[in-house]
C-alpha positions in Angstrom: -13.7 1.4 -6.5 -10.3 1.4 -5.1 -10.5 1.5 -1.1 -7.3 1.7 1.0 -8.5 1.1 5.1 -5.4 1.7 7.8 -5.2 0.2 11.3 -2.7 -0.4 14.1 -2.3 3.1 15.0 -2.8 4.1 18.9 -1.1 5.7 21.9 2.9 4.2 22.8 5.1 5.3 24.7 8.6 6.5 23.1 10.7 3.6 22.8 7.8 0.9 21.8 6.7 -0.6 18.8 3.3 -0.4 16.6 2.7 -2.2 13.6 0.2 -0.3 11.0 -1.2 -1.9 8.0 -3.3 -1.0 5.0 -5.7 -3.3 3.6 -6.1 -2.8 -0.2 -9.4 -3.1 -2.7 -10.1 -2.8 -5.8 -7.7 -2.7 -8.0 -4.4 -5.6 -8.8 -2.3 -5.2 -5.5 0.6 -7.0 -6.5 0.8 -5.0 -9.6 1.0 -1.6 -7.8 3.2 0.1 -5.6 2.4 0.9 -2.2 3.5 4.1 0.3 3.0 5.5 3.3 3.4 8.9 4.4 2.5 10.9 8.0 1.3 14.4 8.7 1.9 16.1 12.1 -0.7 18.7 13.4 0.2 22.0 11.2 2.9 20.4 9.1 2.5 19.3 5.7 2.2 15.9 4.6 5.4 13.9 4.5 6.7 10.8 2.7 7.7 7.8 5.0 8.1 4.9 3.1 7.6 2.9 0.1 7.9 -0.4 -2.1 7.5 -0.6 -5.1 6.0 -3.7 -7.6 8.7 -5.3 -7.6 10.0 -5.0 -3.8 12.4 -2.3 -3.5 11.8 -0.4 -0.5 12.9 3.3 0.3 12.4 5.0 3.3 13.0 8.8 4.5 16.2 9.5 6.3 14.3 10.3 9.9 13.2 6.5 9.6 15.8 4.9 8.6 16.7 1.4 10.7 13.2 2.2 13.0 10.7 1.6 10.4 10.6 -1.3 7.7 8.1 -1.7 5.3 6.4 -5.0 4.2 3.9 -6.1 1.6 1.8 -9.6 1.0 0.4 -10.0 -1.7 -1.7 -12.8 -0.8 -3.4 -10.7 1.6 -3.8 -7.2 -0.4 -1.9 -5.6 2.5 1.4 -3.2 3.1 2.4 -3.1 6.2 4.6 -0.2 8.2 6.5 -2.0 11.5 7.2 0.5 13.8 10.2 0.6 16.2 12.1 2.8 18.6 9.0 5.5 18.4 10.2 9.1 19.3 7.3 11.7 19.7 8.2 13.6 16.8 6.5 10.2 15.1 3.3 11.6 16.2 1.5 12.1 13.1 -1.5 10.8 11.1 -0.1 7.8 9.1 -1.6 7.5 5.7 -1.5 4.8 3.2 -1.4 5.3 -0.7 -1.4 3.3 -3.7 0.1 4.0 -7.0 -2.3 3.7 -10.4 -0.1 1.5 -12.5 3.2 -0.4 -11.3 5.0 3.0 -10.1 4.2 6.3 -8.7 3.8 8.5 -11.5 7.1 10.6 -10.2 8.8 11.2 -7.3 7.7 8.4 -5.2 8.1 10.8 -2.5 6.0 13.1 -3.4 2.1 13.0 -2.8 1.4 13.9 -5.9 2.6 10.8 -7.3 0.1 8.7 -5.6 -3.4 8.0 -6.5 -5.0 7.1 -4.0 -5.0 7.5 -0.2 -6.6 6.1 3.0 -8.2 8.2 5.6 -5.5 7.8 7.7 -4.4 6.1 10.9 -3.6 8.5 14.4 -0.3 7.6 16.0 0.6 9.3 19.4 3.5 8.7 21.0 3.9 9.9 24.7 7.2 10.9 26.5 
């Protein structure tokens, strides 16, 4: 049974930091890729960031040079760092792993990912 358990989430005020991470069971973590994606209140779910098997890392324009993903291998865990938070960052961070070595499309796409945490709450205040 492949479990996926976020933490690090809470309330910041805009300009600080938070580091989330994602804790991974069940299934060869170095061998998969990992993502994370957030969804604001009424909005639809939304790709953040990702790295891959073999370490490439993408992330979505709005994140760009605030946010840098990490993985360790050692410790089953992907990590999202957090900087320069802006409110519109308020969202429900969610972690996802891909079944094989990829995503099975788009990486940023939900659809491409197999499975998913329940989610971490991130509030930033102004």
């Amino acid at each position: 049974q492949v479990l996926l358990v976020e933490s690090g989430g809470g309330l910041v005020q805009a300009g600080g930091s938070l580091r989330l991470s994602c804790a991974a069971s069940g299934r060869p973590f170095s061998s998969s890729s990992m993502g994370w994606f957030r969804q604001a209140p009424g909005k639809e779910r939304e790709f953040v960031s990702a790295i891959l098997s073999g370490g490439e890392t993408s992330y979505a324009d709005s994140v760009k040079g605030r946010f840098t993903i990490s993985r360790d291998n050692a410790k089953n865990t992907v990590y999202l760092q957090i900087n320069s938070l802006k409110t519109e960052d308020t969202a429900v961070y969610y972690c996802a792993q891909s079944n094989g070595y990829y995503p099975v499309g788009d990486y940023d796409q939900t659809s491409s990912w197999r499975y998913w945490g329940q989610g971490t709450q991130v509030t930033v205040s102004s």
